[in-house]
N, CA, C and O atoms as a GROMACS GRO file, in nm:
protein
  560
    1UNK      N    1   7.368  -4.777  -2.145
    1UNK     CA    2   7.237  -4.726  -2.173
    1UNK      C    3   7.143  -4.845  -2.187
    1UNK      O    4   7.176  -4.926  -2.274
    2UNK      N    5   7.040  -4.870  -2.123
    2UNK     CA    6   6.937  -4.957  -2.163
    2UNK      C    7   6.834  -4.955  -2.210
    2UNK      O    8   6.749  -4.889  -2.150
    3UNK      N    9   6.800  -5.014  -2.316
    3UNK     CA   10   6.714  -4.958  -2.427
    3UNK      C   11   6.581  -5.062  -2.391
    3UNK      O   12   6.589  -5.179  -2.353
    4UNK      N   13   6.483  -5.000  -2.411
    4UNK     CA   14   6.358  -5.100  -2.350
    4UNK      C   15   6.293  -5.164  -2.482
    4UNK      O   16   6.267  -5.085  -2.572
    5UNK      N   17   6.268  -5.281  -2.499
    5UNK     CA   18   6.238  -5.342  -2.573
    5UNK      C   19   6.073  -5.328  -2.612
    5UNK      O   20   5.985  -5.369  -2.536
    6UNK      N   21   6.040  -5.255  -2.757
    6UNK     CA   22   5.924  -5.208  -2.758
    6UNK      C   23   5.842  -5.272  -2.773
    6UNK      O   24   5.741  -5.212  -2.813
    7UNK      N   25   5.828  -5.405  -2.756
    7UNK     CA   26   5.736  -5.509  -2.739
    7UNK      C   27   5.691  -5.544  -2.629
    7UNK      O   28   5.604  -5.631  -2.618
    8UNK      N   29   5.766  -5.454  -2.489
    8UNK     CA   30   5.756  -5.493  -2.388
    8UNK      C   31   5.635  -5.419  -2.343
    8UNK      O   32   5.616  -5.303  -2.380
    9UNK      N   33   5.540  -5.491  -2.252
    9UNK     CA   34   5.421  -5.449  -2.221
    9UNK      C   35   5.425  -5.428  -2.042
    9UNK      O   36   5.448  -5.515  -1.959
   10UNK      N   37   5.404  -5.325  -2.026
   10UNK     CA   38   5.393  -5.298  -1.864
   10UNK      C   39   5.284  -5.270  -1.873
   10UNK      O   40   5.227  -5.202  -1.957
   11UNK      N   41   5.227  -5.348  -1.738
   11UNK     CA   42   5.130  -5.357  -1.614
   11UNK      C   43   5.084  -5.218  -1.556
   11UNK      O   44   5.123  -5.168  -1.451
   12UNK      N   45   5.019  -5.180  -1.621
   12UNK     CA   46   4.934  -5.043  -1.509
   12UNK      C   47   4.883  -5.090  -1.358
   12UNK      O   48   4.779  -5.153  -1.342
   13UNK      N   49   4.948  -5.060  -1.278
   13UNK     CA   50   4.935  -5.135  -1.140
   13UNK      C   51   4.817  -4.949  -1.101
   13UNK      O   52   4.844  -4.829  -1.113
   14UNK      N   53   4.714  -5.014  -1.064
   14UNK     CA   54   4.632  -4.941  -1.014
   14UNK      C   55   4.480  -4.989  -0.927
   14UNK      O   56   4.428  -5.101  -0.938
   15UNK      N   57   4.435  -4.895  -0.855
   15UNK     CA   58   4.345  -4.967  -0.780
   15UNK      C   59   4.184  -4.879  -0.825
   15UNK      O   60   4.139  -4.765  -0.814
   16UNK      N   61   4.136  -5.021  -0.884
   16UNK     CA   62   3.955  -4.937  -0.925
   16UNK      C   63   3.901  -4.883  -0.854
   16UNK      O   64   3.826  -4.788  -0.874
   17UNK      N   65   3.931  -4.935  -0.746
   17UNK     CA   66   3.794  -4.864  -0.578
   17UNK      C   67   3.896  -4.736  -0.585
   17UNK      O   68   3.839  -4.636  -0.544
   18UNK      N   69   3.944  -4.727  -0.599
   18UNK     CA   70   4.046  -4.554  -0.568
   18UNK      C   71   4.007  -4.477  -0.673
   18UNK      O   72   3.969  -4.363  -0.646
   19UNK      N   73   4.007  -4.529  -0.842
   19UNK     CA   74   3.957  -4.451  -0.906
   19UNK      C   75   3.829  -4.396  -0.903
   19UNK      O   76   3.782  -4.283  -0.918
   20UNK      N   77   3.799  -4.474  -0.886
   20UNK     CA   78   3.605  -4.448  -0.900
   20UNK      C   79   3.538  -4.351  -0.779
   20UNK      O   80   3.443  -4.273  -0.794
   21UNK      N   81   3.620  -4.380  -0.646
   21UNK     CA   82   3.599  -4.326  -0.534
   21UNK      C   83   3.677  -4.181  -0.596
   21UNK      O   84   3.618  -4.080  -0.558
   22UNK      N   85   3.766  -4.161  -0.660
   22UNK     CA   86   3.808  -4.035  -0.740
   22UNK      C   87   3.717  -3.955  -0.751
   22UNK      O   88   3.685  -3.853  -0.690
   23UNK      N   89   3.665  -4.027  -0.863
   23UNK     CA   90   3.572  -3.980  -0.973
   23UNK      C   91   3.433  -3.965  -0.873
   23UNK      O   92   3.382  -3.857  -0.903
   24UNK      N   93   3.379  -4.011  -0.802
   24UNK     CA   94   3.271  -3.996  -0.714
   24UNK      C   95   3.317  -3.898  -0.600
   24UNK      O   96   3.218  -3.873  -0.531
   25UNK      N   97   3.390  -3.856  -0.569
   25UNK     CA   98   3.413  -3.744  -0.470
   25UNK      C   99   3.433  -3.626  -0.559
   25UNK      O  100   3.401  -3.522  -0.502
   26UNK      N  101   3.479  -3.607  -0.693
   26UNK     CA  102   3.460  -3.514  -0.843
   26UNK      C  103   3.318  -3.482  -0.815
   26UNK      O  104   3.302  -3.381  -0.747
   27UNK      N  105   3.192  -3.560  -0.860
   27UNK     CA  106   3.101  -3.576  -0.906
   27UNK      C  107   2.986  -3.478  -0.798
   27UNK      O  108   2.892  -3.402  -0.822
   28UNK      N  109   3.054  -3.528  -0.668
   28UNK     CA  110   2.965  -3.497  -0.603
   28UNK      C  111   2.995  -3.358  -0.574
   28UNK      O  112   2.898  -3.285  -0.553
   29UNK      N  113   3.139  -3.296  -0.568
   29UNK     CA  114   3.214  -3.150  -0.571
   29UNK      C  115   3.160  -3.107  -0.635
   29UNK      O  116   3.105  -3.007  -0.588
   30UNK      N  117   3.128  -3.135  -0.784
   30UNK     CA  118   3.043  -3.032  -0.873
   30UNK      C  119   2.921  -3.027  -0.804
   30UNK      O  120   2.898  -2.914  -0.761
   31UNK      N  121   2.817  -3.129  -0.773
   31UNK     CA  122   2.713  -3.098  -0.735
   31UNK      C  123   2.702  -2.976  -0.624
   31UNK      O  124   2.610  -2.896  -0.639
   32UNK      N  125   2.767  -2.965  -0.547
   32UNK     CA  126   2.810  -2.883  -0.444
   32UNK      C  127   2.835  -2.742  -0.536
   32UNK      O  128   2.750  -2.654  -0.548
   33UNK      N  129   2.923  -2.740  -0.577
   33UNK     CA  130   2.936  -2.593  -0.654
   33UNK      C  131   2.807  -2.561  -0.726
   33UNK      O  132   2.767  -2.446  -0.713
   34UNK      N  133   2.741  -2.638  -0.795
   34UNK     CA  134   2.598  -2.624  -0.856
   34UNK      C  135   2.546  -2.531  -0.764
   34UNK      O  136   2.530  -2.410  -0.780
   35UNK      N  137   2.512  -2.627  -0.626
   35UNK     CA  138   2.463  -2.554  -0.519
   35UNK      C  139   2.505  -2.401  -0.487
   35UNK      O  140   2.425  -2.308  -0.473
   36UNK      N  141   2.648  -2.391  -0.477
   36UNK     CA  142   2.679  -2.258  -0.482
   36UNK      C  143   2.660  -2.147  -0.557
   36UNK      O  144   2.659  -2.029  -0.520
   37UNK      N  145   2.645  -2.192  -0.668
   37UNK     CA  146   2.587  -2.112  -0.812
   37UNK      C  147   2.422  -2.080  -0.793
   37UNK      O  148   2.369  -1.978  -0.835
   38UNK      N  149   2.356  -2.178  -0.726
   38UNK     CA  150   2.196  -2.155  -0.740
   38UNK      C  151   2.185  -2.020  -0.622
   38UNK      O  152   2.117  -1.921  -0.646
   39UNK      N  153   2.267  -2.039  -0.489
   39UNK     CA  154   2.251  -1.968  -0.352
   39UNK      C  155   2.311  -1.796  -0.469
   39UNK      O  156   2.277  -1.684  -0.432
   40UNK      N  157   2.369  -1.811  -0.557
   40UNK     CA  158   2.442  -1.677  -0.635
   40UNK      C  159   2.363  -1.613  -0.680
   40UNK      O  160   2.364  -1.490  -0.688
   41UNK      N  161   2.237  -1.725  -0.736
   41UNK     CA  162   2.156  -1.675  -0.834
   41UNK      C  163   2.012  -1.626  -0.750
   41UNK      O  164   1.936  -1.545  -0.802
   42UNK      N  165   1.982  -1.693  -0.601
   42UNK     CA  166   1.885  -1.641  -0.545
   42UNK      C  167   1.884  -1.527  -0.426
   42UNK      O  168   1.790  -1.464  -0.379
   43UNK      N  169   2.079  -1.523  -0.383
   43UNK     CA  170   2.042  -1.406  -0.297
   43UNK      C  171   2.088  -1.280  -0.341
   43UNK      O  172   2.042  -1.168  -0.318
   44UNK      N  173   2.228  -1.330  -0.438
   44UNK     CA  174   2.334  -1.208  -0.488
   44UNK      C  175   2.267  -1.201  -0.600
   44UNK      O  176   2.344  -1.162  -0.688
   45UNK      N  177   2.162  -1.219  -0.639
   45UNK     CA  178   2.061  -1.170  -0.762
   45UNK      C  179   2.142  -1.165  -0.894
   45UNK      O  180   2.116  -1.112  -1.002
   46UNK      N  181   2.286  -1.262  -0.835
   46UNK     CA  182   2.320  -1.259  -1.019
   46UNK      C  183   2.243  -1.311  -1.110
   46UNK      O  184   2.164  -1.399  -1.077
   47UNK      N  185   2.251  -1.262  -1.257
   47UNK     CA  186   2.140  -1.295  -1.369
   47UNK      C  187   2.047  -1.241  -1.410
   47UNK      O  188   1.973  -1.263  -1.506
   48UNK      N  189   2.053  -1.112  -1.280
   48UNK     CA  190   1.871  -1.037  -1.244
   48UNK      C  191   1.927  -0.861  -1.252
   48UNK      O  192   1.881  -0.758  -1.204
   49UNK      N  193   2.055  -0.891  -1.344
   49UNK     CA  194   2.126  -0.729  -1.366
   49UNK      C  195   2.130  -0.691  -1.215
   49UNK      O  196   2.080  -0.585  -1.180
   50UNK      N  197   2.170  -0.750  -1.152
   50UNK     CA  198   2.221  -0.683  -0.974
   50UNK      C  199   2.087  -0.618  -0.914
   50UNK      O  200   2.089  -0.519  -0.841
   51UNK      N  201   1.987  -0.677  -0.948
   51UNK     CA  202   1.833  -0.554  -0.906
   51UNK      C  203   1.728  -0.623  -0.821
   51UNK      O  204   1.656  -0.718  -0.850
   52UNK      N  205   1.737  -0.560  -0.723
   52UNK     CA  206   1.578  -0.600  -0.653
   52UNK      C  207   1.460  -0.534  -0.698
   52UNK      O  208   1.444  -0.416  -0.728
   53UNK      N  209   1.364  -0.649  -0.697
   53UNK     CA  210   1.236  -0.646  -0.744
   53UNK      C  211   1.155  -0.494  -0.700
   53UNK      O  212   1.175  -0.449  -0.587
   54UNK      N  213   1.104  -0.453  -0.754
   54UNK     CA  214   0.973  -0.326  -0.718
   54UNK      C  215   0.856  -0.394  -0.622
   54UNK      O  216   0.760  -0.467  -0.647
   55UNK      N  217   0.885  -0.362  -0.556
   55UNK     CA  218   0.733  -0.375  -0.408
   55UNK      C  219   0.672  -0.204  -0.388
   55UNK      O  220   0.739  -0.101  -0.376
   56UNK      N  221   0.536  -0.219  -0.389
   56UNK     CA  222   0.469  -0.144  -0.396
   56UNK      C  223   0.405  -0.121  -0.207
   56UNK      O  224   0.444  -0.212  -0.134
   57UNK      N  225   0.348  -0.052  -0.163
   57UNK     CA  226   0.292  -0.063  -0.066
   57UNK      C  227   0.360   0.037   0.025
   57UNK      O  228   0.456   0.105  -0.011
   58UNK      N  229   0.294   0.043   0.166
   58UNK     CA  230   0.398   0.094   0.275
   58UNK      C  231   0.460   0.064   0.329
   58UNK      O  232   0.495   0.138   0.422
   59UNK      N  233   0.529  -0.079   0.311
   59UNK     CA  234   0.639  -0.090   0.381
   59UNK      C  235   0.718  -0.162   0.260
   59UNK      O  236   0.781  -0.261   0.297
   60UNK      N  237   0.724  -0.136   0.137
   60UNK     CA  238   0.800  -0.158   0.038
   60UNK      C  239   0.924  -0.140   0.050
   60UNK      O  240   0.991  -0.218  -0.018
   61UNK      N  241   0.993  -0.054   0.122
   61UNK     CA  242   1.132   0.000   0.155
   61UNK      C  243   1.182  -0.074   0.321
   61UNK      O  244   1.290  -0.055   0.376
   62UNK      N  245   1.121  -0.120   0.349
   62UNK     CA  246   1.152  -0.202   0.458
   62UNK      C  247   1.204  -0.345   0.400
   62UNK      O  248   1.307  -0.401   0.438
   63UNK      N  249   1.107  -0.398   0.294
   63UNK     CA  250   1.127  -0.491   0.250
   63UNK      C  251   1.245  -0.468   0.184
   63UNK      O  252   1.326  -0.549   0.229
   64UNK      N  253   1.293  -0.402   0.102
   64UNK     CA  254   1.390  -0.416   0.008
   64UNK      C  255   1.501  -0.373   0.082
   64UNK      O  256   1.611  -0.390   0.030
   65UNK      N  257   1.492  -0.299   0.240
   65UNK     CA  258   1.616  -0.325   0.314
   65UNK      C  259   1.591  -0.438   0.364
   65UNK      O  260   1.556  -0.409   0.479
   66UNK      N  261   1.585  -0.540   0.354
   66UNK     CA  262   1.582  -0.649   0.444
   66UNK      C  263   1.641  -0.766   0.294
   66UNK      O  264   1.714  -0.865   0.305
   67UNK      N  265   1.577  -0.706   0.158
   67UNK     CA  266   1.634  -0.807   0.081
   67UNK      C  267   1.803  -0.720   0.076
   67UNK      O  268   1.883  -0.814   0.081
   68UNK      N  269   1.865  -0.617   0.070
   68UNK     CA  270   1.966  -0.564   0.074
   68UNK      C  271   2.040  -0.679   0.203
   68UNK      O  272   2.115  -0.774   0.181
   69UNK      N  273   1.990  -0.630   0.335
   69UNK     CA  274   2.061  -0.685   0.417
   69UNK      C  275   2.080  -0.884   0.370
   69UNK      O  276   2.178  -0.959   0.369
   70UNK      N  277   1.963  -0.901   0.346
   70UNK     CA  278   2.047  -1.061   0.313
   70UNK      C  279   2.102  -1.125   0.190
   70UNK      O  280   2.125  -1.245   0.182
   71UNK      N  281   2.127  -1.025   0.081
   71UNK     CA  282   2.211  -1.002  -0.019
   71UNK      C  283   2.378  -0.988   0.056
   71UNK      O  284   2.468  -1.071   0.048
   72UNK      N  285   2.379  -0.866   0.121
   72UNK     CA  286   2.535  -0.837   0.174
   72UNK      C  287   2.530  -0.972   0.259
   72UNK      O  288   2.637  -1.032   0.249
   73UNK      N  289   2.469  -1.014   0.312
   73UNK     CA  290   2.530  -1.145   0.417
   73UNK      C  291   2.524  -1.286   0.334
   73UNK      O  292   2.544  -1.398   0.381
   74UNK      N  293   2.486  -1.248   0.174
   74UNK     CA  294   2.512  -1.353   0.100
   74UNK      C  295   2.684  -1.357   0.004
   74UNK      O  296   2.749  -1.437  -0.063
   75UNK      N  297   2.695  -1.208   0.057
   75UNK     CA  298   2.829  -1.163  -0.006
   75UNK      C  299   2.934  -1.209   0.046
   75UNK      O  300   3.027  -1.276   0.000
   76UNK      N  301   2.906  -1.159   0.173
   76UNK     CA  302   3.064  -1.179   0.343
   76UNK      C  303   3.019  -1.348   0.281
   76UNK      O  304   3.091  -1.409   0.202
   77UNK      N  305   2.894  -1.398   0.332
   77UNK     CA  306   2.963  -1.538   0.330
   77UNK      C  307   3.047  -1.632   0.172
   77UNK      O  308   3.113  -1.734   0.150
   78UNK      N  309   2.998  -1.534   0.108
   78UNK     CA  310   3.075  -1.666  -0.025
   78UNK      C  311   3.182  -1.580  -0.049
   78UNK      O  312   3.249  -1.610  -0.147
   79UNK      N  313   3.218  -1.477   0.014
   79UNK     CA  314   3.334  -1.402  -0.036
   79UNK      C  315   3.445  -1.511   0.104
   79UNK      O  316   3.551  -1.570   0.090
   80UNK      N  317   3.361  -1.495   0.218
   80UNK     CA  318   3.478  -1.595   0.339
   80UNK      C  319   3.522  -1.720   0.284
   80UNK      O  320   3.631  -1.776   0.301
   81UNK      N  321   3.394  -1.766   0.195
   81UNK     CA  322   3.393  -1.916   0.129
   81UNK      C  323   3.521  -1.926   0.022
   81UNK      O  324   3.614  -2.005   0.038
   82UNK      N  325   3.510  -1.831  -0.094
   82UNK     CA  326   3.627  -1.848  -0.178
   82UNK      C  327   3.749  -1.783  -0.153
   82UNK      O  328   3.840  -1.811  -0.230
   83UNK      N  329   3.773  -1.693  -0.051
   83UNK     CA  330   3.882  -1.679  -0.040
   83UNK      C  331   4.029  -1.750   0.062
   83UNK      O  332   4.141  -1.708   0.091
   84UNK      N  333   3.949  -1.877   0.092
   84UNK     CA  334   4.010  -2.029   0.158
   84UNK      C  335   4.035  -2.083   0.009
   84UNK      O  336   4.134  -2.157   0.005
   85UNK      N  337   3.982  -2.068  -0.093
   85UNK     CA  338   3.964  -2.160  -0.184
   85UNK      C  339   4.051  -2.152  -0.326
   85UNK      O  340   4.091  -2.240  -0.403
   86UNK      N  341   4.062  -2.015  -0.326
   86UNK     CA  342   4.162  -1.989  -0.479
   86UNK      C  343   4.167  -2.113  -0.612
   86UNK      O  344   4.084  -2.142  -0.698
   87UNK      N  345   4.286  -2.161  -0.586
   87UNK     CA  346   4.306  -2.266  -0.660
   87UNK      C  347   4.231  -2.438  -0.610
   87UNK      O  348   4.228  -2.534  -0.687
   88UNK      N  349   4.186  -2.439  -0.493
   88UNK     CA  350   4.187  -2.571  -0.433
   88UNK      C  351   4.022  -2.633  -0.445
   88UNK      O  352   3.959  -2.696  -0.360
   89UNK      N  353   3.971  -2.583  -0.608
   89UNK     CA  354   3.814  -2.572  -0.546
   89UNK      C  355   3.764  -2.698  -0.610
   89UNK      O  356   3.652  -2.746  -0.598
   90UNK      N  357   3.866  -2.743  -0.682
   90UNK     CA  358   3.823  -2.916  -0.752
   90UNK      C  359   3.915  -2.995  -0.713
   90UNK      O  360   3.917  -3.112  -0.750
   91UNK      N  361   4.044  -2.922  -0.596
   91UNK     CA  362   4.036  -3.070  -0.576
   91UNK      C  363   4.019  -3.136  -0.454
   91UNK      O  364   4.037  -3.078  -0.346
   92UNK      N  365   3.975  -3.297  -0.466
   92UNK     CA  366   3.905  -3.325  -0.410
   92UNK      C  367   3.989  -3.410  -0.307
   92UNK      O  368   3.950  -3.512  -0.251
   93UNK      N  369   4.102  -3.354  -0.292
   93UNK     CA  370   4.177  -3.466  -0.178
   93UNK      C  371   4.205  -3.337  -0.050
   93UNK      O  372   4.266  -3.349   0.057
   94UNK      N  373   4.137  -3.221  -0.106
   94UNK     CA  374   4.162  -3.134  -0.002
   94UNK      C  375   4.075  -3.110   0.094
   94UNK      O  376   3.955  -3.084   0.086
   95UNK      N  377   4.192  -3.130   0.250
   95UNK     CA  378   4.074  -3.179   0.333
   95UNK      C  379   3.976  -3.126   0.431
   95UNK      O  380   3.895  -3.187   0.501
   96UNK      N  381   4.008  -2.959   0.420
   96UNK     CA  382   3.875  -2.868   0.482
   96UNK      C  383   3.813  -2.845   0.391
   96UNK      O  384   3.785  -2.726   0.404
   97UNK      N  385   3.755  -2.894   0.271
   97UNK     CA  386   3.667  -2.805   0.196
   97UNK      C  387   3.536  -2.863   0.242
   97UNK      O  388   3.439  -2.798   0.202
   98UNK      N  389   3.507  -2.966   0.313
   98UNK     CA  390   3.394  -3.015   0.357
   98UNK      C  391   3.318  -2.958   0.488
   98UNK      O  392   3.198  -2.930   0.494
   99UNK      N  393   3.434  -2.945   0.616
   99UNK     CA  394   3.382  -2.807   0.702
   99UNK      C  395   3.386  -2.697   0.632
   99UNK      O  396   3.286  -2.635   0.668
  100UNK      N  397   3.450  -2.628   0.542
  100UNK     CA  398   3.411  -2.521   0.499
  100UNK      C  399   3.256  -2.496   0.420
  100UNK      O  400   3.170  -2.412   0.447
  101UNK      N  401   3.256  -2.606   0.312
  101UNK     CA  402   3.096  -2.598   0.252
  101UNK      C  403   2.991  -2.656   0.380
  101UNK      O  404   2.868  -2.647   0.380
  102UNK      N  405   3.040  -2.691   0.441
  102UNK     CA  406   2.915  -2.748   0.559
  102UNK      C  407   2.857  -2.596   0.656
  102UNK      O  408   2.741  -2.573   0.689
  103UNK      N  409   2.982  -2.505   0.686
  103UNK     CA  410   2.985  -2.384   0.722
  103UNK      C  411   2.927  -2.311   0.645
  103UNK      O  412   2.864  -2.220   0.699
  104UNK      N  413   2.924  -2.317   0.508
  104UNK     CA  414   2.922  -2.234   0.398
  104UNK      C  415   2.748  -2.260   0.372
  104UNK      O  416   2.688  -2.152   0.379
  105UNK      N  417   2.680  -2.349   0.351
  105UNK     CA  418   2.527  -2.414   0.353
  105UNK      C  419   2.466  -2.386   0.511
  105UNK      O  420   2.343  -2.383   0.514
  106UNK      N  421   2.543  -2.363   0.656
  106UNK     CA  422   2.496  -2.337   0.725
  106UNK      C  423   2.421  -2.187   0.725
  106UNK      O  424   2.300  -2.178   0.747
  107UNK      N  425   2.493  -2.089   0.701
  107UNK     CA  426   2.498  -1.972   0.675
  107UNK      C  427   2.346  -1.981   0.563
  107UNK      O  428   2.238  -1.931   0.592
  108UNK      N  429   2.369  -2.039   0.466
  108UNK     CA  430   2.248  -2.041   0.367
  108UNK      C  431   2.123  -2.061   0.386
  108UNK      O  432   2.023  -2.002   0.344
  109UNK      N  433   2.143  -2.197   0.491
  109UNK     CA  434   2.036  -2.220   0.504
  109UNK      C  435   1.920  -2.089   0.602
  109UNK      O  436   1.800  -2.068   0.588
  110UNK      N  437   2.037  -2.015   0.713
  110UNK     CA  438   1.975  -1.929   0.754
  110UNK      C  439   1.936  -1.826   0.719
  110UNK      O  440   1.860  -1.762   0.791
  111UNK      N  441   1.989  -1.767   0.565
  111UNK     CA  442   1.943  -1.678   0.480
  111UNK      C  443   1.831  -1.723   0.406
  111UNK      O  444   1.742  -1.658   0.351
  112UNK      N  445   1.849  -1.832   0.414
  112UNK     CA  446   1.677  -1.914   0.368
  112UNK      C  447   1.590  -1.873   0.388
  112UNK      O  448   1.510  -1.825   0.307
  113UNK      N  449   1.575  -1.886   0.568
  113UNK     CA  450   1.490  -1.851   0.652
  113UNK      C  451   1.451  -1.713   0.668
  113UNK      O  452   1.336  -1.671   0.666
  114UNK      N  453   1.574  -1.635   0.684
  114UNK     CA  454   1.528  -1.491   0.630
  114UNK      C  455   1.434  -1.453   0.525
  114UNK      O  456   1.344  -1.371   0.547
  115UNK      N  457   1.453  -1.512   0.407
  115UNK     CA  458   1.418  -1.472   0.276
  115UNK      C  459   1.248  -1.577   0.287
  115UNK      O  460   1.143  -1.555   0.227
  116UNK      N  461   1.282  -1.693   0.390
  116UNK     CA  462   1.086  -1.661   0.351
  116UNK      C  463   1.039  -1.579   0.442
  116UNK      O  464   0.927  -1.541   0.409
  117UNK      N  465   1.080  -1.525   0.561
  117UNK     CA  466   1.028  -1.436   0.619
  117UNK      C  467   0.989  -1.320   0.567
  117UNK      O  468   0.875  -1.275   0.576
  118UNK      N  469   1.096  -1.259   0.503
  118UNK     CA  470   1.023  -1.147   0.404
  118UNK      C  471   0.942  -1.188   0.325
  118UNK      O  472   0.893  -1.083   0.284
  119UNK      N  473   0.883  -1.282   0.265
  119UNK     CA  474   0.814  -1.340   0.192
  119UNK      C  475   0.678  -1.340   0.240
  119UNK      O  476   0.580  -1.299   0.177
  120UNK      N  477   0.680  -1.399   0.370
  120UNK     CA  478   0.556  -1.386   0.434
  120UNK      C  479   0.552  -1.240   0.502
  120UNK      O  480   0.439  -1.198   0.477
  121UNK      N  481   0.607  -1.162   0.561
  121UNK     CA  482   0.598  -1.045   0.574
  121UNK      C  483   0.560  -0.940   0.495
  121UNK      O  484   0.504  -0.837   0.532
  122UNK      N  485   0.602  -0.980   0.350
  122UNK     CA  486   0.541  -0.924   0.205
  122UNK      C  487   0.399  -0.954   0.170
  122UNK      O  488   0.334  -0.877   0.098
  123UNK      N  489   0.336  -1.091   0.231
  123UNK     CA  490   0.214  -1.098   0.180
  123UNK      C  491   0.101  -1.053   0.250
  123UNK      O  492  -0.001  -1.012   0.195
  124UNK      N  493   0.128  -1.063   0.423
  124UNK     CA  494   0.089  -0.989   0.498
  124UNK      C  495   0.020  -0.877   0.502
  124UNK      O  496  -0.066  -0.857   0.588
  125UNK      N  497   0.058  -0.768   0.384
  125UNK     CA  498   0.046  -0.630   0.341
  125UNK      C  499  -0.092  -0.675   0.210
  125UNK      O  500  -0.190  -0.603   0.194
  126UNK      N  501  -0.071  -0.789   0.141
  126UNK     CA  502  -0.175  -0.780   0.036
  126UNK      C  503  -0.307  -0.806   0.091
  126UNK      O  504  -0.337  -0.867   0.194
  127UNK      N  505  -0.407  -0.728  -0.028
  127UNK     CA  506  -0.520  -0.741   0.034
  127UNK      C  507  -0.605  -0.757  -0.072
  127UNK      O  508  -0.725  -0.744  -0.048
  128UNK      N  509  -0.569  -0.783  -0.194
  128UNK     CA  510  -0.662  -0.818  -0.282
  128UNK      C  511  -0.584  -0.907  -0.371
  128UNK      O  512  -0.461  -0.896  -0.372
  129UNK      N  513  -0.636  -0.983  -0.435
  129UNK     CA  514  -0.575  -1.045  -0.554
  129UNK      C  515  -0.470  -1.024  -0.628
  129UNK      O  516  -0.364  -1.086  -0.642
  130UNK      N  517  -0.532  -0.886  -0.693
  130UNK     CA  518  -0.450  -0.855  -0.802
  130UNK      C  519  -0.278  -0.774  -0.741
  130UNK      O  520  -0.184  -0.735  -0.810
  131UNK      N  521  -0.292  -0.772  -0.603
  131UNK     CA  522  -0.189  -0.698  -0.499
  131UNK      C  523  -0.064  -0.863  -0.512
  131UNK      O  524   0.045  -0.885  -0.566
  132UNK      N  525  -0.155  -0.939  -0.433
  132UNK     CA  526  -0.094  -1.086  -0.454
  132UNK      C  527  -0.042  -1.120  -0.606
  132UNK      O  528   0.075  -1.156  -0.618
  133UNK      N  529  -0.101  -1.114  -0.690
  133UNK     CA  530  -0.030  -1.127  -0.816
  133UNK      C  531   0.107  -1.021  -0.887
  133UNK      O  532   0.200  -1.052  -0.963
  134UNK      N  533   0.080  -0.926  -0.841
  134UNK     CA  534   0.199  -0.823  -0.844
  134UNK      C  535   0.306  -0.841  -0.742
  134UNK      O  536   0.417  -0.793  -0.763
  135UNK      N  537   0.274  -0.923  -0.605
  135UNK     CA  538   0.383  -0.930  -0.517
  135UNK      C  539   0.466  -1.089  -0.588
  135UNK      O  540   0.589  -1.083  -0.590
  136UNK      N  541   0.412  -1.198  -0.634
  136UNK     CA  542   0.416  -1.264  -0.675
  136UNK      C  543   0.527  -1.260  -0.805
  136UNK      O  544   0.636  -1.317  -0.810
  137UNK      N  545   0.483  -1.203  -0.875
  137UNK     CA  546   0.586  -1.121  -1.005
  137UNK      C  547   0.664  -1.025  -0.939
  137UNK      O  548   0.755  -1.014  -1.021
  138UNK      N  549   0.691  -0.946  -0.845
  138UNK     CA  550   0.827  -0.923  -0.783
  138UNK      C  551   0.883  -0.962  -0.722
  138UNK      O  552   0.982  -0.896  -0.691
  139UNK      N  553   0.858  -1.123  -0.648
  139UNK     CA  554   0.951  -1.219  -0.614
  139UNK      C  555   0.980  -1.285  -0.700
  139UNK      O  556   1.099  -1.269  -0.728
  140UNK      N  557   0.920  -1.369  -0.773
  140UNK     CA  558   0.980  -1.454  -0.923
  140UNK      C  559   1.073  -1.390  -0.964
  140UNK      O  560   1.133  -1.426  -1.065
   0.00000   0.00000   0.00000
């Protein structure tokens, strides 16, 4: 049996640029999920009790199918997004999660574009001020 002498001091053999490059591919993963959390909070209206805003006007129901439709295509895509992902979503040596969020922000960005379209399609309809200030408070 060999008994290690408790005075004896071993050498942590390790490399800083590896840790840090660790810890900086961490850092920046969260930032990324941040991102995913904000796209949650502006198309899947979590936070907002699952509800689209009240639009008034005649084509109020056009609008709110159009925020419906890019709600569900905010769904398919982060539902395609986490279900690659289960357990593998911090860590950071895994090596599609970068085409996947690059795929995953592509998709966003074009729901972007949707969502100012209705935006400007919404203002389109106002015609006085106080119309603009009420469309205004049902997008906020």
């Amino acid at each position: 049996m060999d008994v290690i002498n408790s005075t004896e001091v071993r050498k942590w053999d390790f490399s800083s640029n590896s840790i840090f490059a660790s810890v900086e591919a961490f850092v920046q993963r969260c930032a990324e999920l941040i991102e995913i959390c904000q796209g949650q909070l502006q198309f899947a209206l979590k936070g907002r009790d699952n509800q689209l805003p009240k639009f008034g006007g005649s084509r109020a129901s056009e609008i709110v199918g159009i925020l419906q439709e890019i709600k569900g295509s905010f769904v398919k895509l982060i539902d395609k997004f986490k279900a690659n992902k289960k357990d593998k979503i911090l860590d950071v040596k895994a090596s599609n999660w970068h085409e996947e969020y690059n795929t995953f922000k592509t998709g966003v960005k074009e729901l972007d574009v949707m969502y100012q379209n209705v935006i400007d399609f919404a203002f389109k309809q106002v015609a006085t001020v106080e119309q603009g200030v009420n469309m205004l408070e049902a997008i906020a």
